[in-house]
LOBAVEX-736567 format. One record per residue (C-alpha): residue number from 1; residue in one letter; x, y, z. Coordinates in Angstrom, 2 decimals, decimal comma. Layout:
LOBAVEX-736567
ATOM   nr  rest       px       py       pz
ATOM  NUM     A        X        Y        Z
...
//
This chain:
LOBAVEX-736567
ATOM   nr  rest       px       py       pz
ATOM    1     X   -45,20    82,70   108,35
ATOM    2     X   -45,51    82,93   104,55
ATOM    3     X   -48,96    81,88   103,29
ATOM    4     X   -48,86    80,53    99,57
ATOM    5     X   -51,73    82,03    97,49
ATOM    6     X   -53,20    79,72    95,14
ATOM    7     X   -55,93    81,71    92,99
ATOM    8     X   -58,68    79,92    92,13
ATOM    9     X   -60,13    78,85    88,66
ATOM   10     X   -61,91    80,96    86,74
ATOM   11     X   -65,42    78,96    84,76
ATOM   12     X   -67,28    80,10    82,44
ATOM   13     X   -70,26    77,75    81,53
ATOM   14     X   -72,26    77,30    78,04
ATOM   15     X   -75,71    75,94    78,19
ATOM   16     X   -79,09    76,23    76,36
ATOM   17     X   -80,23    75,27    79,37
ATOM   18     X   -81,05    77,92    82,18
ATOM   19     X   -81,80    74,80    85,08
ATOM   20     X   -78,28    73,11    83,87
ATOM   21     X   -76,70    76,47    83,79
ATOM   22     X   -77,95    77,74    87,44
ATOM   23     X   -77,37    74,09    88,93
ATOM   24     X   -73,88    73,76    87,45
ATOM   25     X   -73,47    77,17    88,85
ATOM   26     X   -74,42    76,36    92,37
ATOM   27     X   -72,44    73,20    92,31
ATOM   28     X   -69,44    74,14    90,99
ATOM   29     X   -69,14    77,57    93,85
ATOM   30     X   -69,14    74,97    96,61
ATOM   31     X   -65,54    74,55    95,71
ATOM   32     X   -63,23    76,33    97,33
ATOM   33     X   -60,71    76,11    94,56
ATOM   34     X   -63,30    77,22    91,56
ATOM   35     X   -65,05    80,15    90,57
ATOM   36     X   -67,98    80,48    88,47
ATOM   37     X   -67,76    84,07    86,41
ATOM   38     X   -70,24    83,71    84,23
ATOM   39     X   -72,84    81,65    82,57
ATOM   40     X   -74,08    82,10    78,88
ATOM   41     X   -76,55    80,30    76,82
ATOM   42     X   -75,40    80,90    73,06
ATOM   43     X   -72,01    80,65    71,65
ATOM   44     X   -72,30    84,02    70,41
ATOM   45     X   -73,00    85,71    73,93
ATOM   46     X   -70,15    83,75    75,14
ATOM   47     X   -67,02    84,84    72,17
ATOM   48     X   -68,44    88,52    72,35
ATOM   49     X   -67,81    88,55    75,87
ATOM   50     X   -63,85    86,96    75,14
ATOM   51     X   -63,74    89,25    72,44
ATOM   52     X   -64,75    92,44    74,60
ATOM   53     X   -62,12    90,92    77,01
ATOM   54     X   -64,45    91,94    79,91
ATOM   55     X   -64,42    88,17    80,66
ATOM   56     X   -61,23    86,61    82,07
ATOM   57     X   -61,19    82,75    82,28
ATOM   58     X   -59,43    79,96    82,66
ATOM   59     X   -61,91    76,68    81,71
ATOM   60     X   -65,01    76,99    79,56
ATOM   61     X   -67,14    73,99    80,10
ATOM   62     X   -69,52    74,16    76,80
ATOM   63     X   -72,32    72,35    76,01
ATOM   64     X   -71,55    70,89    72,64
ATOM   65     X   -75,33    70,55    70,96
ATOM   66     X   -76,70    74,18    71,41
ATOM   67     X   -79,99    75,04    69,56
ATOM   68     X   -80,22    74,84    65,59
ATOM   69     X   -79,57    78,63    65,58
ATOM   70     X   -76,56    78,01    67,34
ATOM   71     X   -72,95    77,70    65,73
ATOM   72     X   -72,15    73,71    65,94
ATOM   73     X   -70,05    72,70    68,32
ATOM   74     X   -67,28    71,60    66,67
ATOM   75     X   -66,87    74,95    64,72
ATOM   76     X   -67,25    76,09    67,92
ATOM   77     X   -64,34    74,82    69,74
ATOM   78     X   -62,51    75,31    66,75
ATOM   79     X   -63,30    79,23    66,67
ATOM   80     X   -62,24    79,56    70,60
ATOM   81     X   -58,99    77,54    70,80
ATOM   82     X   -58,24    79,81    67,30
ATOM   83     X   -59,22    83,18    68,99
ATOM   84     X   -58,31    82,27    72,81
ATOM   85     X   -55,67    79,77    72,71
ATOM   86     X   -54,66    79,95    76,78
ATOM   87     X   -58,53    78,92    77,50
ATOM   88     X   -59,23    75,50    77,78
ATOM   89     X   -62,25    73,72    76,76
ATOM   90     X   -64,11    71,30    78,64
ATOM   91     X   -66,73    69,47    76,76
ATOM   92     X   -69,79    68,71    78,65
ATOM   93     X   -72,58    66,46    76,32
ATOM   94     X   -75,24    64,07    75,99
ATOM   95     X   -74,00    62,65    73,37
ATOM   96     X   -70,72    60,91    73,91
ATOM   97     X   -70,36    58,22    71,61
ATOM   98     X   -67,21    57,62    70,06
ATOM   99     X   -67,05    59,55    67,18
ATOM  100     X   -68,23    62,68    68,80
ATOM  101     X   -65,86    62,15    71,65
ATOM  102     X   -62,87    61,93    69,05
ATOM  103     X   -64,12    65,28    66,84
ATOM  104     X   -64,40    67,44    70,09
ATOM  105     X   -60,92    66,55    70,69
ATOM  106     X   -59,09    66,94    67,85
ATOM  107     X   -61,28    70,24    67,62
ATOM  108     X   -58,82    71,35    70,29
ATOM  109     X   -60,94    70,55    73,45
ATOM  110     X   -58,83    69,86    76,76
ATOM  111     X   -61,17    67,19    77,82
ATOM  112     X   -64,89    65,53    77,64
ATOM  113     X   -67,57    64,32    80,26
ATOM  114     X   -71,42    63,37    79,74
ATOM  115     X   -74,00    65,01    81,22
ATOM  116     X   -74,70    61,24    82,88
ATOM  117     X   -71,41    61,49    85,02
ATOM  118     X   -71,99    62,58    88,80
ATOM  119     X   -70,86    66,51    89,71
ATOM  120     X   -67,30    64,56    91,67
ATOM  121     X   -66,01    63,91    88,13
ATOM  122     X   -67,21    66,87    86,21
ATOM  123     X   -65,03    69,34    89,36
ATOM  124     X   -62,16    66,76    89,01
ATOM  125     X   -62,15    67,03    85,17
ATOM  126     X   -62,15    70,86    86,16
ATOM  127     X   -59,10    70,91    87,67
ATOM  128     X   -57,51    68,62    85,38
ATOM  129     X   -58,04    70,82    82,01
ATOM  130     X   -56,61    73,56    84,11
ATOM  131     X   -53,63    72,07    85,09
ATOM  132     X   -53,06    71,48    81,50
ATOM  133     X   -54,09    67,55    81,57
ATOM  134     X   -56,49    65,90    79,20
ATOM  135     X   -59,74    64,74    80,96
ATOM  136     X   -61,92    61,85    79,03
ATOM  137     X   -63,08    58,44    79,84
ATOM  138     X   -60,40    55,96    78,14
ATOM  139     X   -63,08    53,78    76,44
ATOM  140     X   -64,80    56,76    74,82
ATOM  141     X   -61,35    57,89    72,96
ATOM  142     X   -59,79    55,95    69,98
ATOM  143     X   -56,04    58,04    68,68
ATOM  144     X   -57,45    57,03    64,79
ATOM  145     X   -60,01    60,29    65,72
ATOM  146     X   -62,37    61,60    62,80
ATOM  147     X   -64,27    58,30    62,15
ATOM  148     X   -66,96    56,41    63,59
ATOM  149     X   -65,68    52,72    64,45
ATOM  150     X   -65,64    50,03    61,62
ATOM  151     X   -67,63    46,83    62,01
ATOM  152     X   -64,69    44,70    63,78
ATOM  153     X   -65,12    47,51    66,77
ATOM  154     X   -69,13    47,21    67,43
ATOM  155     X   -70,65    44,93    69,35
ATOM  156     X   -72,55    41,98    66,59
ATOM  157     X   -76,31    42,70    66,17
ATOM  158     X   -78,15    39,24    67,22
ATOM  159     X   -81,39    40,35    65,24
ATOM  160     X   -79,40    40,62    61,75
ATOM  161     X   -77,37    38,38    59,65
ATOM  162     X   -74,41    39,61    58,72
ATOM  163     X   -74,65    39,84    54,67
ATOM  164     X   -77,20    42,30    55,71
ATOM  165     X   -76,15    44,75    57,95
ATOM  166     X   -75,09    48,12    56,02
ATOM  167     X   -72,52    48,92    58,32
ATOM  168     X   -70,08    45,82    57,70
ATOM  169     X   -68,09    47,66    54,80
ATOM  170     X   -68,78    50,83    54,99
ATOM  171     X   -66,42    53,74    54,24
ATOM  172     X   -65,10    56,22    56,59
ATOM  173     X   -67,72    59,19    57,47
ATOM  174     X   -66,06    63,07    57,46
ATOM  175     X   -66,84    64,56    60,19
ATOM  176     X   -69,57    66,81    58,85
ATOM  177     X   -71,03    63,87    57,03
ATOM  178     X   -71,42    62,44    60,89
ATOM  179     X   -72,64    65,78    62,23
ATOM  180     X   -75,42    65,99    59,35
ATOM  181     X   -76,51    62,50    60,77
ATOM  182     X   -76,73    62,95    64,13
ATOM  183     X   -78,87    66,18    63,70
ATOM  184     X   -80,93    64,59    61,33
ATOM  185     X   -81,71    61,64    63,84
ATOM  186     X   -82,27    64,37    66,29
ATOM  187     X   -85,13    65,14    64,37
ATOM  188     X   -84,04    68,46    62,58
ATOM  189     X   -84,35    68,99    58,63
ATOM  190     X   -82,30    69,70    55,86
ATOM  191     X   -83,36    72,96    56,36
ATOM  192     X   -82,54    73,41    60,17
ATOM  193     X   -79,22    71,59    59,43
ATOM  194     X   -78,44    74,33    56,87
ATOM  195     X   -78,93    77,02    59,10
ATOM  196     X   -77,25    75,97    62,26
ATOM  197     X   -74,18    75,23    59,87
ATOM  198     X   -74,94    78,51    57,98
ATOM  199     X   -74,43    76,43    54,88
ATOM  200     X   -76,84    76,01    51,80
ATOM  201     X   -79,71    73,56    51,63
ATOM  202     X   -78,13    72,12    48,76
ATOM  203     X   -74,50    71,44    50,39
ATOM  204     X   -76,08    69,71    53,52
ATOM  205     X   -78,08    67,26    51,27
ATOM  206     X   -75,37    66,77    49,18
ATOM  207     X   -73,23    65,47    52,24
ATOM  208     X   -76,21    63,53    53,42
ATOM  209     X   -76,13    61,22    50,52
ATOM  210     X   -72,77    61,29    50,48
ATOM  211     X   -72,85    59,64    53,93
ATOM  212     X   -75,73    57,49    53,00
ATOM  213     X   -73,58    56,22    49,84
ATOM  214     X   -70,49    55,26    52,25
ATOM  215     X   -72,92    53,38    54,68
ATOM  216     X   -74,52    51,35    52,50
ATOM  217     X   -77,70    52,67    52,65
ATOM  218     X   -80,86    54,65    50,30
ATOM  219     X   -83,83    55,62    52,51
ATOM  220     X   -84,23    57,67    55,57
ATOM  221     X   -85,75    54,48    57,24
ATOM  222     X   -82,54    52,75    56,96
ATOM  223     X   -80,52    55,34    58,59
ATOM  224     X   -83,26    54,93    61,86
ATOM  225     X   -82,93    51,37    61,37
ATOM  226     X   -79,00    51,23    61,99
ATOM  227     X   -79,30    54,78    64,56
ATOM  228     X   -78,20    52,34    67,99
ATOM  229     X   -74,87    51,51    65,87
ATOM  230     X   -74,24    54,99    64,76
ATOM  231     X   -74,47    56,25    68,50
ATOM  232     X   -72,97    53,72    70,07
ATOM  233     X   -70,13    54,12    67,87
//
């Protein structure tokens, strides 16, 4: 009798996190059908190892916010499907709002799921990225992409009236414009943002006020004021 071989998959997992990294590591190796080769917490560690090609795999499931050293994670994906085209990406985050969902996948990533999903879903989005399938929650994924939603597409704020909310007519965030937001209402400076995107001080304020401008907005305590419509974009 001739026994058919199928090999299993190959993961490789990104995470700041040693706990996430161990438990996603322990998790995953229950399957019979997946392998877990290796497990890196930097970007960098990760593409030297790809670029040394002593690391063979078929699905990278990355962490998308790494630490403000860290490359940013669309640059990221960007660099690997550039470099490593037959590897896919799966996108694992806490932060899956619209408009990040729709920059990590027209970075190149294969597929998306948040760190709130059970383990089921993130082995069955697994196996779909490897068999060449998109993986991502329908909801989370608009085909327009690089934008966050206009004011038609979020749910009305009861506590405002509407000639007052910033958001009604604003203009259409870049993607780094977004990503300079987000890390700022993370609670990292001008400064830190400059670093982690190895730009200058100067660009990332620049495209700070740029996005402020589009928005509607002035002060810093208007961008926390409208932060539950930026997220839940």
């Amino acid at each position: 009798m001739i026994h058919s071989f199928h090999p299993r998959i190959r993961v490789v997992i990104l995470d700041d996190h040693a706990i996430v990294r161990q438990g996603l590591a322990t998790h995953l190796g229950q399957e019979s059908d997946l392998e877990v080769v290796a497990s890196f917490a930097s970007g960098r560690e990760l593409v030297a190892a790809l670029k040394s090609k002593s690391l063979v795999a078929d699905v990278l499931v990355i962490d998308y916010s790494l630490g403000p050293a860290e490359i940013d994670g669309i640059n990221l994906i960007k660099l690997l499907r550039t470099r490593y085209p037959g590897v896919k990406i799966l996108v694992l985050s806490a932060s899956h709002n619209k408009a990040t969902v729709n920059m990590v996948m027209h970075a190149g990533a294969q597929g998306f799921v948040g760190k709130d999903e059970e383990v089921p879903e993130l082995v069955r989005a697994i196996r779909s990225v490897a068999n060449g399938r998109k993986r991502i929650k329908e909801e989370l994924f608009t085909e327009t992409g690089h934008r966050l939603p206009q004011a038609a597409d979020a749910p009305p704020d009861e506590d405002a009236a509407d000639d007052e909310s910033p958001l009604l007519n604003r203009q259409e965030l870049s993607p780094r414009e977004y990503e300079v937001l987000r890390c700022y209402l993370d609670g990292m400076s001008v400064t830190e943002i400059a670093e982690k995107f190895m730009r200058s001080v100067k660009t990332i304020s620049t495209q700070k006020q740029s996005a402020y401008r589009k928005l509607g907005i002035h002060t810093d305590a208007e961008l926390f004021k409208i932060r539950q419509q930026l997220e839940n974009g």
